[in-house]
VMD Tcl script that builds the backbone (N, CA, C; Angstrom):
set m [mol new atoms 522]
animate dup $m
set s [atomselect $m all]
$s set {name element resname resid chain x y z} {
  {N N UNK 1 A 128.255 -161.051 80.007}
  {CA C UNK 1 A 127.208 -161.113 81.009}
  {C C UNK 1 A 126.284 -159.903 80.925}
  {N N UNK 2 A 126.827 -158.534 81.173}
  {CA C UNK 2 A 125.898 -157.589 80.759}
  {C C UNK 2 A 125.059 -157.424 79.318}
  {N N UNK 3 A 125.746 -158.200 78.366}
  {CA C UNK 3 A 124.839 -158.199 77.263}
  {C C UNK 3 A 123.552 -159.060 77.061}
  {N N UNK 4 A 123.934 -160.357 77.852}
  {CA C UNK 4 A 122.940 -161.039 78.451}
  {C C UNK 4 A 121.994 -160.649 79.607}
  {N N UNK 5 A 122.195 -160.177 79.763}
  {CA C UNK 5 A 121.077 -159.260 80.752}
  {C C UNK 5 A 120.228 -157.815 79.757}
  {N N UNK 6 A 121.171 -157.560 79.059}
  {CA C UNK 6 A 120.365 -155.940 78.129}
  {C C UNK 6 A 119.246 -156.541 76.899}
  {N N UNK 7 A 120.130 -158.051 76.752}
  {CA C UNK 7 A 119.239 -158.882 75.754}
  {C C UNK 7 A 117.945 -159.664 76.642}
  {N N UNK 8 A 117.948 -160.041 77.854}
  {CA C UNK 8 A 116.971 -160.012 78.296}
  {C C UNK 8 A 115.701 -159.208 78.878}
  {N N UNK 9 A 116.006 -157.934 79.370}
  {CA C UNK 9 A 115.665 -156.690 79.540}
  {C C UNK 9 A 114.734 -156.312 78.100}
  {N N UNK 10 A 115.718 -156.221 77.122}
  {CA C UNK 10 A 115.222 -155.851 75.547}
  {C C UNK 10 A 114.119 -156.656 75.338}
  {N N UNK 11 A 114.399 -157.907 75.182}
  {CA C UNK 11 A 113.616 -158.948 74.854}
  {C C UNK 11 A 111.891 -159.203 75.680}
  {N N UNK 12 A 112.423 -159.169 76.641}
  {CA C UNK 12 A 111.019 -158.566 77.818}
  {C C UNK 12 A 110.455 -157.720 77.569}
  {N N UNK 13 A 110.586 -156.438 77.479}
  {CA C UNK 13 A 110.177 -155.149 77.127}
  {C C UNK 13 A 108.788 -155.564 76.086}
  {N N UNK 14 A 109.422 -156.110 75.334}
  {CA C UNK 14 A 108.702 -156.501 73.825}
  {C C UNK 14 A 107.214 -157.435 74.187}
  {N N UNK 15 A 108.026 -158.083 74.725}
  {CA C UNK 15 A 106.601 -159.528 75.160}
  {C C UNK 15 A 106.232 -158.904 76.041}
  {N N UNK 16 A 106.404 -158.282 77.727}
  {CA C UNK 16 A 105.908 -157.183 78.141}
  {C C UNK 16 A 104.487 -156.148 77.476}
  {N N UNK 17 A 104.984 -155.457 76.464}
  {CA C UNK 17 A 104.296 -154.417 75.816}
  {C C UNK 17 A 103.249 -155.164 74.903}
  {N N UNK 18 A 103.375 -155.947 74.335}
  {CA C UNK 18 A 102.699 -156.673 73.629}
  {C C UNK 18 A 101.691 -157.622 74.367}
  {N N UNK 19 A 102.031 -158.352 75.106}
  {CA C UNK 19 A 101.330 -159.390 76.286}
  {C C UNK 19 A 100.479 -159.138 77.648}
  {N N UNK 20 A 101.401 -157.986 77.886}
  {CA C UNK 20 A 100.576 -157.296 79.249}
  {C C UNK 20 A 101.701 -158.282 80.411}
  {N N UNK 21 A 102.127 -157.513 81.869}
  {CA C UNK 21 A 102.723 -158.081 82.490}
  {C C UNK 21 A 102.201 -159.650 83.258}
  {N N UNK 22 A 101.200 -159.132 83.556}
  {CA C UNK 22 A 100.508 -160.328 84.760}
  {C C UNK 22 A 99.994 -161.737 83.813}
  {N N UNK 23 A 99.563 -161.441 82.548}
  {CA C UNK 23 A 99.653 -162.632 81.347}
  {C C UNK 23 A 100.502 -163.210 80.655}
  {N N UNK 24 A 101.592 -162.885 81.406}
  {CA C UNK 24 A 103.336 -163.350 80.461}
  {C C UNK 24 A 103.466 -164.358 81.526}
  {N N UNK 25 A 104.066 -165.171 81.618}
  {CA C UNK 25 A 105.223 -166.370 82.168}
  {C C UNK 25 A 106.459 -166.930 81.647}
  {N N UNK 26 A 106.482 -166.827 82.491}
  {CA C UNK 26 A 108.399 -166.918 82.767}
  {C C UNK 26 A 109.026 -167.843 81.406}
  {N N UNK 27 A 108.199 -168.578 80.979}
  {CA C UNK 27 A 108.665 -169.368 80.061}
  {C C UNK 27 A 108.657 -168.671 78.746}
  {N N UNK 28 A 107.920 -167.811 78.700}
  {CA C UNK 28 A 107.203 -167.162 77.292}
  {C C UNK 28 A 108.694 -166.189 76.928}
  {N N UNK 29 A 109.163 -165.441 78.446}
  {CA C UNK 29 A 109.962 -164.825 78.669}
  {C C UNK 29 A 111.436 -165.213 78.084}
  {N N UNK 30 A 111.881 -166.700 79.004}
  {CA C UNK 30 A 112.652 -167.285 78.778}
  {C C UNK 30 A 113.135 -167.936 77.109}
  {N N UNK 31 A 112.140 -168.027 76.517}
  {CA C UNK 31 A 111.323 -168.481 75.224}
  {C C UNK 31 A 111.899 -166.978 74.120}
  {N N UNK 32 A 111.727 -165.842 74.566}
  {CA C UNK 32 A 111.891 -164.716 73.306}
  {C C UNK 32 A 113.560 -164.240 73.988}
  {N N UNK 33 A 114.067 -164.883 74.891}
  {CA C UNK 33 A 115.550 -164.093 75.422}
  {C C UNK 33 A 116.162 -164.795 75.074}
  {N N UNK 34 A 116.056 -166.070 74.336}
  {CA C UNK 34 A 116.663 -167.328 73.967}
  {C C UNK 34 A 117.537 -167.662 75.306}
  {N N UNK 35 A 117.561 -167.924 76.541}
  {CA C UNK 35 A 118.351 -168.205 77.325}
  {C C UNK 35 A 117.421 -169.416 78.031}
  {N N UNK 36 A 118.232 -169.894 79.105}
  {CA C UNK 36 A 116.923 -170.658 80.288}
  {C C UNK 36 A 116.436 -170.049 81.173}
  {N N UNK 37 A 115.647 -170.612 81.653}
  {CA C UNK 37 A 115.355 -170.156 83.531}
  {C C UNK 37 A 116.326 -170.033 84.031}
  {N N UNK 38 A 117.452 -170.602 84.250}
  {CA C UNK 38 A 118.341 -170.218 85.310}
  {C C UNK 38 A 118.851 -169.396 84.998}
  {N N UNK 39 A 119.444 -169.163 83.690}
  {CA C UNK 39 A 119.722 -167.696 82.934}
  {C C UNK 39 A 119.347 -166.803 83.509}
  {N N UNK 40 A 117.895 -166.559 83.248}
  {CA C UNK 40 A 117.002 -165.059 82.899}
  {C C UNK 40 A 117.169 -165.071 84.672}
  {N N UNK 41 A 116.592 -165.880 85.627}
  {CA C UNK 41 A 116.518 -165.601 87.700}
  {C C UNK 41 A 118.058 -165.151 88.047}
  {N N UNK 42 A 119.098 -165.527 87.219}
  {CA C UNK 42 A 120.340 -164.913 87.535}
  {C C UNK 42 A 120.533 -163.392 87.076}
  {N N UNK 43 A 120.234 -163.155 86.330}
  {CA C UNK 43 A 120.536 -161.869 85.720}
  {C C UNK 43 A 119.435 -161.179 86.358}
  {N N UNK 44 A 118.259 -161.212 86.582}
  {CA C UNK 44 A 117.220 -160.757 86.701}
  {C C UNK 44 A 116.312 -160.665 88.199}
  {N N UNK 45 A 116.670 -162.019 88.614}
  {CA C UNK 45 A 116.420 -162.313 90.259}
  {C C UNK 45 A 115.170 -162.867 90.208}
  {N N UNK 46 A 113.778 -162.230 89.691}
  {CA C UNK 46 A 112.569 -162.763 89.586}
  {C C UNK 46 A 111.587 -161.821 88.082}
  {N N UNK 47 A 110.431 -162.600 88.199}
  {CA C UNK 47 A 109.518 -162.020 87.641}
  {C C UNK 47 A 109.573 -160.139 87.915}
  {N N UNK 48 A 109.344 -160.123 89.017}
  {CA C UNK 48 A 109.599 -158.593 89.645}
  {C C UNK 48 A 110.610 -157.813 89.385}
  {N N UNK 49 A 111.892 -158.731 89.602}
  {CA C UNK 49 A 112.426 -157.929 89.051}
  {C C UNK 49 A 112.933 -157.188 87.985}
  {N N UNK 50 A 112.422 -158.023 86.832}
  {CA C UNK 50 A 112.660 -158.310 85.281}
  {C C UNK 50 A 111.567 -156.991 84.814}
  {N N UNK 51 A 110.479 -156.962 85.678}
  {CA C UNK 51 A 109.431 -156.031 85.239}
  {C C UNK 51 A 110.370 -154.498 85.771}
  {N N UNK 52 A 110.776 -154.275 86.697}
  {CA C UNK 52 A 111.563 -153.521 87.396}
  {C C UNK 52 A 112.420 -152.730 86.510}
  {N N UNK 53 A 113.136 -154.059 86.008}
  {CA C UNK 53 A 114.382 -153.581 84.841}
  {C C UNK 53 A 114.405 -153.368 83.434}
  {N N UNK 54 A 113.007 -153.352 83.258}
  {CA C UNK 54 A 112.461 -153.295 81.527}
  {C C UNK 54 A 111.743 -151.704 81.691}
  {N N UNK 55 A 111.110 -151.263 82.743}
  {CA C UNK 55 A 110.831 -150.376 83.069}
  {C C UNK 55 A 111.577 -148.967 83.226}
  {N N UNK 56 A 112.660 -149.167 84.119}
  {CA C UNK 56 A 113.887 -148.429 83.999}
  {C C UNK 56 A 114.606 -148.523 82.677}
  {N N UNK 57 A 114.868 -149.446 82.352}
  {CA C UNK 57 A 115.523 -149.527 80.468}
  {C C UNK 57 A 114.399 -148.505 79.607}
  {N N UNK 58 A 112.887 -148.858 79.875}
  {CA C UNK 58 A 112.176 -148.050 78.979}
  {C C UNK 58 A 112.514 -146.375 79.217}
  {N N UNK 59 A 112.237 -146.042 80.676}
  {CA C UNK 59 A 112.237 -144.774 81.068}
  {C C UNK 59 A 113.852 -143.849 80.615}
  {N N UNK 60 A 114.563 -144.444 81.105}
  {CA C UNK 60 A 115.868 -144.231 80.260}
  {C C UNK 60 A 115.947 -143.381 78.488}
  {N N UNK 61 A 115.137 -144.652 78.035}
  {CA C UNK 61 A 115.412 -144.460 76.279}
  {C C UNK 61 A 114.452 -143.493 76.448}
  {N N UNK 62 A 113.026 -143.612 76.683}
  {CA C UNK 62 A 112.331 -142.334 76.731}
  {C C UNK 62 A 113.117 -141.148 77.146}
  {N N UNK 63 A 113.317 -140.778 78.317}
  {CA C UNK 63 A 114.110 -139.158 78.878}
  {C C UNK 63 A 114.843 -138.625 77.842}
  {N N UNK 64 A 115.544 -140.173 76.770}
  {CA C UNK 64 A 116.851 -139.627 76.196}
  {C C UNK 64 A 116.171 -139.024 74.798}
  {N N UNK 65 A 114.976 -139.422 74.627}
  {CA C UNK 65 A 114.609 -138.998 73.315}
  {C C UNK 65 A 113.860 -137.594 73.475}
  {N N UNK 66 A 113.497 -137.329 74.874}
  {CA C UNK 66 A 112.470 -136.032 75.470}
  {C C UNK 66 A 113.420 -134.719 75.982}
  {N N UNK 67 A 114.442 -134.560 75.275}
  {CA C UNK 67 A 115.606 -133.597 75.600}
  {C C UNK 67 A 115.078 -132.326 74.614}
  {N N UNK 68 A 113.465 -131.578 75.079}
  {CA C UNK 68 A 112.852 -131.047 74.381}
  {C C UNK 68 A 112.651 -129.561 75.250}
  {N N UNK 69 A 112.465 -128.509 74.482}
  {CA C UNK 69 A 112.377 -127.182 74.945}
  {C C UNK 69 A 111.361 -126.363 74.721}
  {N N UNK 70 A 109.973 -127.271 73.979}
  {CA C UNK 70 A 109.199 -126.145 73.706}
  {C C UNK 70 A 107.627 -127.326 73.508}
  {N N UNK 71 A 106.587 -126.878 73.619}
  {CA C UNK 71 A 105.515 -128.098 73.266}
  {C C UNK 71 A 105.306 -128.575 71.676}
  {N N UNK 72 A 105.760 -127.825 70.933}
  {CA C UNK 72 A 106.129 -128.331 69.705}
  {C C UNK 72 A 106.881 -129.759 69.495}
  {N N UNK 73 A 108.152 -129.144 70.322}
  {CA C UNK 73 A 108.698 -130.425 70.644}
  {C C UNK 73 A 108.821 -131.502 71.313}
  {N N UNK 74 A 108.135 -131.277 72.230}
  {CA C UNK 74 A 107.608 -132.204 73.043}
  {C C UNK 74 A 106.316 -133.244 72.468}
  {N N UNK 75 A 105.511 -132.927 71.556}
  {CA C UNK 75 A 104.679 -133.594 70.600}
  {C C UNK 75 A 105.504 -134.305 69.318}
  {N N UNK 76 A 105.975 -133.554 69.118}
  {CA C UNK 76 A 107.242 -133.756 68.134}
  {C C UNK 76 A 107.639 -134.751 68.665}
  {N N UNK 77 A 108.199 -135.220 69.353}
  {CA C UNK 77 A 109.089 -136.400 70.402}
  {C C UNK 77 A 108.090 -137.553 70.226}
  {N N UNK 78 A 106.768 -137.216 71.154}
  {CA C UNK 78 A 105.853 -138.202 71.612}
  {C C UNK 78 A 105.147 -138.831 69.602}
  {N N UNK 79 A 105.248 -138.201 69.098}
  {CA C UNK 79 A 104.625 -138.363 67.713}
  {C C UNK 79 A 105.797 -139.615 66.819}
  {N N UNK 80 A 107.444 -139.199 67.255}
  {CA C UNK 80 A 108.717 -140.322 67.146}
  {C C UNK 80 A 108.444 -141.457 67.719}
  {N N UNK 81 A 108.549 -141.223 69.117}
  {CA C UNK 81 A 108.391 -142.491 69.907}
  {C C UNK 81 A 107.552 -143.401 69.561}
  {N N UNK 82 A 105.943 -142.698 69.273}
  {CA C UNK 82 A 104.992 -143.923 69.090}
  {C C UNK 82 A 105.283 -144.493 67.688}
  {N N UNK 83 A 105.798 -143.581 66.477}
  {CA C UNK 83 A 106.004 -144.559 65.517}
  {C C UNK 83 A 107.302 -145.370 65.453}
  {N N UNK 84 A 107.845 -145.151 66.472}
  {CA C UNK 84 A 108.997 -146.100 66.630}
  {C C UNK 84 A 108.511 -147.224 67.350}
  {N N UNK 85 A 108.279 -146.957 68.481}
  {CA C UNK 85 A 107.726 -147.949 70.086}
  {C C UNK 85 A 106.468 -148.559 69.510}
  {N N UNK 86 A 105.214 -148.097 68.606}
  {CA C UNK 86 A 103.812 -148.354 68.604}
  {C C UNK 86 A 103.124 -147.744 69.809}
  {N N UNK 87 A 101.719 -147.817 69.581}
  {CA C UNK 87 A 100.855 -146.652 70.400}
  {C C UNK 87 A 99.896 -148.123 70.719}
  {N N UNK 88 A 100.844 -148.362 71.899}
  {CA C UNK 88 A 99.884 -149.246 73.118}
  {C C UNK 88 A 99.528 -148.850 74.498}
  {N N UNK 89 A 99.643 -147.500 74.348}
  {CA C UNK 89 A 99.487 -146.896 75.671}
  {C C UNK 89 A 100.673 -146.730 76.451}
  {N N UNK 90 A 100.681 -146.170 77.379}
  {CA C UNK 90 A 101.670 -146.505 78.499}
  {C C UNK 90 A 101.917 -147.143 78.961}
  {N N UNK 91 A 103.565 -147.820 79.068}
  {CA C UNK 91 A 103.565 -149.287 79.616}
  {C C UNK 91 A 103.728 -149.171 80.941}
  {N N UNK 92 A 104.331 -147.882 81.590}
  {CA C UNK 92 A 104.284 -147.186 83.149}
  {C C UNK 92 A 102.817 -147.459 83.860}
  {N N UNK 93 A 102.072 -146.734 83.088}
  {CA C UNK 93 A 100.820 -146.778 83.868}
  {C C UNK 93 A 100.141 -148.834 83.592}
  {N N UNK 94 A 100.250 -148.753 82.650}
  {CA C UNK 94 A 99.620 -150.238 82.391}
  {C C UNK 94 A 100.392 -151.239 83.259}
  {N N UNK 95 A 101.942 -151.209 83.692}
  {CA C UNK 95 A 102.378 -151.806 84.927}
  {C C UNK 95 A 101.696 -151.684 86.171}
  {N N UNK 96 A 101.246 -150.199 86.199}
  {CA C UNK 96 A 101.200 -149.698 87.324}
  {C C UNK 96 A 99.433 -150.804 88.049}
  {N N UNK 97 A 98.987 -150.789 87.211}
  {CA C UNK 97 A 97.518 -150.696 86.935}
  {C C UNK 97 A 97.695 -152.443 86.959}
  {N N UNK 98 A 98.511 -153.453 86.428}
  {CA C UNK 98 A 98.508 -154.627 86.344}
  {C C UNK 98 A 99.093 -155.383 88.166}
  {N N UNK 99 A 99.406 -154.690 88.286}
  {CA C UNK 99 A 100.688 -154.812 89.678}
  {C C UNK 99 A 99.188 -154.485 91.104}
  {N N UNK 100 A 98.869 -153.158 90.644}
  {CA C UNK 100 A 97.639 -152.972 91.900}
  {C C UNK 100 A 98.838 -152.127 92.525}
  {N N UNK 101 A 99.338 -151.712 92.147}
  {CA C UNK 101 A 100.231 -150.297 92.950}
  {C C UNK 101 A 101.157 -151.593 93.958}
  {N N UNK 102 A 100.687 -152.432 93.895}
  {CA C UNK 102 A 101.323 -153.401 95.469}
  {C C UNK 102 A 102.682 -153.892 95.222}
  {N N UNK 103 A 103.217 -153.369 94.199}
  {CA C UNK 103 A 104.636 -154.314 94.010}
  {C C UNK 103 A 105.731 -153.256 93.853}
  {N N UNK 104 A 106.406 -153.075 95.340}
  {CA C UNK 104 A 106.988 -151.953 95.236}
  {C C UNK 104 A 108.010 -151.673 94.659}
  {N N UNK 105 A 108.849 -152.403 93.725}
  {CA C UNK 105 A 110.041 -152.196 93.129}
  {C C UNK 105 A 109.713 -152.033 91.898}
  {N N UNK 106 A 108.429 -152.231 91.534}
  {CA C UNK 106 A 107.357 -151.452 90.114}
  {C C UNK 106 A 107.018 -150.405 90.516}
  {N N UNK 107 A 106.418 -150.023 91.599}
  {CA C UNK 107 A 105.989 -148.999 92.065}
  {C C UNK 107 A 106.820 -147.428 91.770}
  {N N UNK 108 A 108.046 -148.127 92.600}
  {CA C UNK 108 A 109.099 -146.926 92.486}
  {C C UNK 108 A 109.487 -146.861 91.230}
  {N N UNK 109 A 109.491 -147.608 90.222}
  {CA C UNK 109 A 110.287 -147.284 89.168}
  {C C UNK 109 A 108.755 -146.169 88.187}
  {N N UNK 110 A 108.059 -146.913 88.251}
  {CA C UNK 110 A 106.762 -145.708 88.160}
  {C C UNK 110 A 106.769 -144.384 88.398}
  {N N UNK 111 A 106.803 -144.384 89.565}
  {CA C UNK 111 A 107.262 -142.939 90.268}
  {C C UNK 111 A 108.168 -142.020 89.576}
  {N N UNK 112 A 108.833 -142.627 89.659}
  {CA C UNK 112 A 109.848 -142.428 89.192}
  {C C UNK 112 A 110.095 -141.707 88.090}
  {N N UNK 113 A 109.319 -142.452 87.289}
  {CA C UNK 113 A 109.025 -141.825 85.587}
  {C C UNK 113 A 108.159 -140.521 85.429}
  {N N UNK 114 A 107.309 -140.953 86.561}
  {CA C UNK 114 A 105.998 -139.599 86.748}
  {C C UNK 114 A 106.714 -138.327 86.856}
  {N N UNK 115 A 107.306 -138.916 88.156}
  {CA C UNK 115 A 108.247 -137.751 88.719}
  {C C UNK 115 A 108.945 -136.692 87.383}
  {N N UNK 116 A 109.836 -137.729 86.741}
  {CA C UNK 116 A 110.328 -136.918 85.616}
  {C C UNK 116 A 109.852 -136.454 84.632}
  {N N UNK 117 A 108.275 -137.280 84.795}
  {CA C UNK 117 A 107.653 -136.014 83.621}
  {C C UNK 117 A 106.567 -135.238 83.745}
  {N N UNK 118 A 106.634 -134.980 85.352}
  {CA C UNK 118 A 106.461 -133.671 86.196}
  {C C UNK 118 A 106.997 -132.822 85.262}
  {N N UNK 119 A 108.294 -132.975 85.797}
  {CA C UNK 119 A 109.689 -132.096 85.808}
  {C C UNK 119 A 109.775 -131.541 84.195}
  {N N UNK 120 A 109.507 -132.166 83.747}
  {CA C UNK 120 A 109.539 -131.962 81.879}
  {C C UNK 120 A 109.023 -131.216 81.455}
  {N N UNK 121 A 107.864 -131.551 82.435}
  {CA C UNK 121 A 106.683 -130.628 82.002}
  {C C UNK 121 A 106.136 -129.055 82.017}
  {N N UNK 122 A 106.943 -129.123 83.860}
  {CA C UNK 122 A 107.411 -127.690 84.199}
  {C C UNK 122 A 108.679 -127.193 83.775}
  {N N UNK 123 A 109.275 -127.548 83.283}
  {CA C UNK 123 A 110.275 -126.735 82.508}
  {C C UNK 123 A 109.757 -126.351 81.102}
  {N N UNK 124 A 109.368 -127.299 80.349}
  {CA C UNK 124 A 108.835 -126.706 78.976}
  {C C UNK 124 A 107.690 -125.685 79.180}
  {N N UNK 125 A 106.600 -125.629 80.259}
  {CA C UNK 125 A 106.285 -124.251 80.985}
  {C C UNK 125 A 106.921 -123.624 80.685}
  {N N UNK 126 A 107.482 -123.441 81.919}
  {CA C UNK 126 A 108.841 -122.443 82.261}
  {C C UNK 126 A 109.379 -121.636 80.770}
  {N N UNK 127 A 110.128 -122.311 79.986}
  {CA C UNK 127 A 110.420 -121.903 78.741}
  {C C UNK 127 A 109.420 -121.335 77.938}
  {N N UNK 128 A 108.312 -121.666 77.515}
  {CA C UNK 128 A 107.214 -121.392 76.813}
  {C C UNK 128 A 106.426 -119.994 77.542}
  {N N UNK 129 A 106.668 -119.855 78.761}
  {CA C UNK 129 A 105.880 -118.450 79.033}
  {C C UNK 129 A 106.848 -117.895 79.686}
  {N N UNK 130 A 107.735 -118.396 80.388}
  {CA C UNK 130 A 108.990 -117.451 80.709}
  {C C UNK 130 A 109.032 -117.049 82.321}
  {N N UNK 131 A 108.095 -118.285 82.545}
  {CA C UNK 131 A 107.945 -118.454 84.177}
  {C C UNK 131 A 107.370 -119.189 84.679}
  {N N UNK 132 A 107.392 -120.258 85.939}
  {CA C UNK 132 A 107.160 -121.375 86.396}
  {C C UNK 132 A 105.410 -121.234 86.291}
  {N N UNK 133 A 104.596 -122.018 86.122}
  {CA C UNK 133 A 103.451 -121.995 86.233}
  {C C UNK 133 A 102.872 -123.502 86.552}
  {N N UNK 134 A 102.996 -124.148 87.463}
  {CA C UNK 134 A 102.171 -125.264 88.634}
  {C C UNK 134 A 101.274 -125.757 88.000}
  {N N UNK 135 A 100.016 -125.031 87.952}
  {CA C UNK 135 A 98.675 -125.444 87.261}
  {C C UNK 135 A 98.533 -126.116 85.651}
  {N N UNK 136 A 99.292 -125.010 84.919}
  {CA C UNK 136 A 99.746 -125.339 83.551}
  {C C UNK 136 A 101.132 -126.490 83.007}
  {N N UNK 137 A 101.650 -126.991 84.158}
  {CA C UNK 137 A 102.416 -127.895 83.645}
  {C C UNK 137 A 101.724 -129.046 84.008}
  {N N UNK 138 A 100.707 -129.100 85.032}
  {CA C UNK 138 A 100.230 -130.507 85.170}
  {C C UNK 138 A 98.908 -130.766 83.919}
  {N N UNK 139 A 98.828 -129.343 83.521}
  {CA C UNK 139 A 97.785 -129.879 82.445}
  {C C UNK 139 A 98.315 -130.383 81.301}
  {N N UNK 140 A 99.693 -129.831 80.800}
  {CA C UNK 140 A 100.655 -130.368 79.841}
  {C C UNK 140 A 100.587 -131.628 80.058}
  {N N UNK 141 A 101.278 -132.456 80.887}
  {CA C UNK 141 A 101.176 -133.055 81.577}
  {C C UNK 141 A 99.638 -134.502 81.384}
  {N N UNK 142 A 98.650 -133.458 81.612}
  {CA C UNK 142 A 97.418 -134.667 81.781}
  {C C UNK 142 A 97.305 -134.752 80.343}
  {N N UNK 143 A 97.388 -133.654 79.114}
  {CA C UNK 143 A 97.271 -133.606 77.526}
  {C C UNK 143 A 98.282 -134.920 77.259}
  {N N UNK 144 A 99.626 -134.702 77.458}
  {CA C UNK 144 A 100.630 -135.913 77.365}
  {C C UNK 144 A 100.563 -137.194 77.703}
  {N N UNK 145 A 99.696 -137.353 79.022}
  {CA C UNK 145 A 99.484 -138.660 79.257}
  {C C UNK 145 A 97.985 -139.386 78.811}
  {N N UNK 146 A 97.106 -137.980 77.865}
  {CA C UNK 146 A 96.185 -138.134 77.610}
  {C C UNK 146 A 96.075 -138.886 75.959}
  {N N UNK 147 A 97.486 -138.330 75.338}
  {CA C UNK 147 A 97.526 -138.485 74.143}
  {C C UNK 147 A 98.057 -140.071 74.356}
  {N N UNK 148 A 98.951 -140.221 75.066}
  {CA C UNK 148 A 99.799 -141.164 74.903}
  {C C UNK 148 A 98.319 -142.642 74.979}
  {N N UNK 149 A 97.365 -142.598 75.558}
  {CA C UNK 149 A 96.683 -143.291 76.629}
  {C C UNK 149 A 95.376 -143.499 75.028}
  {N N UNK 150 A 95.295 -142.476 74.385}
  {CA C UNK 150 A 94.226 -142.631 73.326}
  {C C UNK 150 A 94.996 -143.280 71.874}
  {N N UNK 151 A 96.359 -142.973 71.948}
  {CA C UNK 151 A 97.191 -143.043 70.215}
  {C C UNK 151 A 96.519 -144.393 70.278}
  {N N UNK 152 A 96.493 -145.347 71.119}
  {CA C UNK 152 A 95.873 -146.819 70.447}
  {C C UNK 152 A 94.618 -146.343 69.912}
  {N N UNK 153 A 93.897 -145.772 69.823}
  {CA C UNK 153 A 92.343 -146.111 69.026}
  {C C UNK 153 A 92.320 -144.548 68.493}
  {N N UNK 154 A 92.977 -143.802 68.522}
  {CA C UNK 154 A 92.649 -142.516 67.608}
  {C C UNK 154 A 93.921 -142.376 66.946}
  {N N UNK 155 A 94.979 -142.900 66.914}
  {CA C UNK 155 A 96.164 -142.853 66.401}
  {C C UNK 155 A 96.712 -141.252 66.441}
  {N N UNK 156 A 97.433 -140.752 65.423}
  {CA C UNK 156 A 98.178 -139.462 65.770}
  {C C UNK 156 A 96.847 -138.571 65.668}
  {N N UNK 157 A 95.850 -138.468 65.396}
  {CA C UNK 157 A 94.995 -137.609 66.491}
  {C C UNK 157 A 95.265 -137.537 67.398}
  {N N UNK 158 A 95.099 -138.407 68.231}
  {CA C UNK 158 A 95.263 -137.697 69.470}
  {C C UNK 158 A 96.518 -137.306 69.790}
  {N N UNK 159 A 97.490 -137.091 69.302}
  {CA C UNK 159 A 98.366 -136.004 69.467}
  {C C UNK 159 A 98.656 -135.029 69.198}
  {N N UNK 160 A 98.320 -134.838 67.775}
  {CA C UNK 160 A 97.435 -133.054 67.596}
  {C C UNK 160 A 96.827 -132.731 68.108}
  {N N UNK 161 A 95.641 -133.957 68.806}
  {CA C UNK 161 A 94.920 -132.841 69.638}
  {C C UNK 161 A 95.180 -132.345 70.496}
  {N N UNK 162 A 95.775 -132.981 71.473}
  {CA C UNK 162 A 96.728 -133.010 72.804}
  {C C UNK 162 A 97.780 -131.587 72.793}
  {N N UNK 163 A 98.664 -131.429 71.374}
  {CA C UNK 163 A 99.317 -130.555 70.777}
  {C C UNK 163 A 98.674 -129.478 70.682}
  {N N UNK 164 A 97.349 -128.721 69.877}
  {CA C UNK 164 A 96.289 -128.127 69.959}
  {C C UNK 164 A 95.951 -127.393 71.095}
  {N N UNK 165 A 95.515 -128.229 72.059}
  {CA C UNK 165 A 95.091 -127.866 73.215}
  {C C UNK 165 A 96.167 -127.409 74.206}
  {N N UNK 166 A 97.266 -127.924 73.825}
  {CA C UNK 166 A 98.326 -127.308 74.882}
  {C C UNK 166 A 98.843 -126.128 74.590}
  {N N UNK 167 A 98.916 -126.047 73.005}
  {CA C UNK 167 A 99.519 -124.307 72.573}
  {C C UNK 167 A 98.145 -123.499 72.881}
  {N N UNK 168 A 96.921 -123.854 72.851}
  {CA C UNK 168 A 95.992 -123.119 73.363}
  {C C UNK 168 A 96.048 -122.831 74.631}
  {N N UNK 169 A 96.069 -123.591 75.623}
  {CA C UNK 169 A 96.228 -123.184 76.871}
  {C C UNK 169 A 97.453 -122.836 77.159}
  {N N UNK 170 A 98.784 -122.630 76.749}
  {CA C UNK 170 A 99.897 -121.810 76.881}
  {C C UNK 170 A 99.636 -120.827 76.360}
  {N N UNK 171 A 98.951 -120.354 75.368}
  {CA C UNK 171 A 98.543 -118.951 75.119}
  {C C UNK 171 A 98.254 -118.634 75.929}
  {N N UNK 172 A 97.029 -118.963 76.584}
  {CA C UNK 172 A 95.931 -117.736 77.289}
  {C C UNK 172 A 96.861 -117.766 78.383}
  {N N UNK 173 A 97.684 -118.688 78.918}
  {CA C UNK 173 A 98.992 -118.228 80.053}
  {C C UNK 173 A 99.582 -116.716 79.760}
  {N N UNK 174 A 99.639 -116.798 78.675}
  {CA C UNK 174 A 101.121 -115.734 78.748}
  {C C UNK 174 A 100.227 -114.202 78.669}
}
mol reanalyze $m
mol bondsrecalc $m
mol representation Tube
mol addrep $m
């Protein structure tokens, strides 16, 4: 049963990222998980919640690959991911943005993700100048979600550049 659910989750993710949420149906869904409808609403509960749980599955594998200590590596990471995942943007924000903020069990799992890469962000600060700095982790931060948001049409440019600009502005920090 749980594998049938990680294979649906998995399987979503994919048609998800590729399709866009609000242009998928349930069948398309049902269709790449090889299961039925009654399958996928049991394991899953609804449309919502399937988006819910592909989201959290994504954020997960992301955190686990972002176990990074310096902005080197943190580009380093984001530069893996997209040639692993592909550079379609963010599927966080592109939920976020498909949903209208109004669907709150997307919502939170959003948050959620932000939240933690707040947190990522001010710590690799933290490490990199050797003390908390607020201002400079949210710009890490806007570079990261800046790169991630362009890799579709500038490809790994924009993560050098993103990279670039962040060891530049951690310089003039320290």
């Amino acid at each position: 049963m749980a594998g049938t659910r990680a294979e649906i989750v998995s399987s979503a993710e994919r048609v998800f990222d590729r399709h866009g949420f609000a242009g998928t149906g349930m069948d398309r869904l049902c269709e790449a998980a090889s299961v039925s409808t009654r399958t996928l609403y049991k394991h899953v509960g609804s449309k919502t919640g399937l988006m819910a749980a592909v989201l959290e599955s994504r954020m997960s594998r992301f955190f686990e690959r972002f176990d990074v200590h310096s902005i080197e590596e943190l580009f380093e990471a984001l530069e893996t991911w997209v040639a692993a995942e592909g550079a379609r943007g963010c599927l966080f924000l592109r939920a976020q943005g498909e949903t209208g903020g109004l669907t709150p069990e997307v919502s939170a799992v959003v948050a959620e993700y932000h939240r933690r890469l707040l947190e990522l962000a001010r710590r690799v600060i933290a490490e990199e100048t050797g003390r908390p700095d607020e201002v400079l982790a949210e710009q890490l931060l806007v570079l990261f979600e800046g790169a991630t948001s362009a890799a579709p049409y500038l490809g790994a440019g924009a993560i050098s550049s993103a990279r670039s600009a962040a060891v530049n502005l951690t310089r003039q920090a320290r």
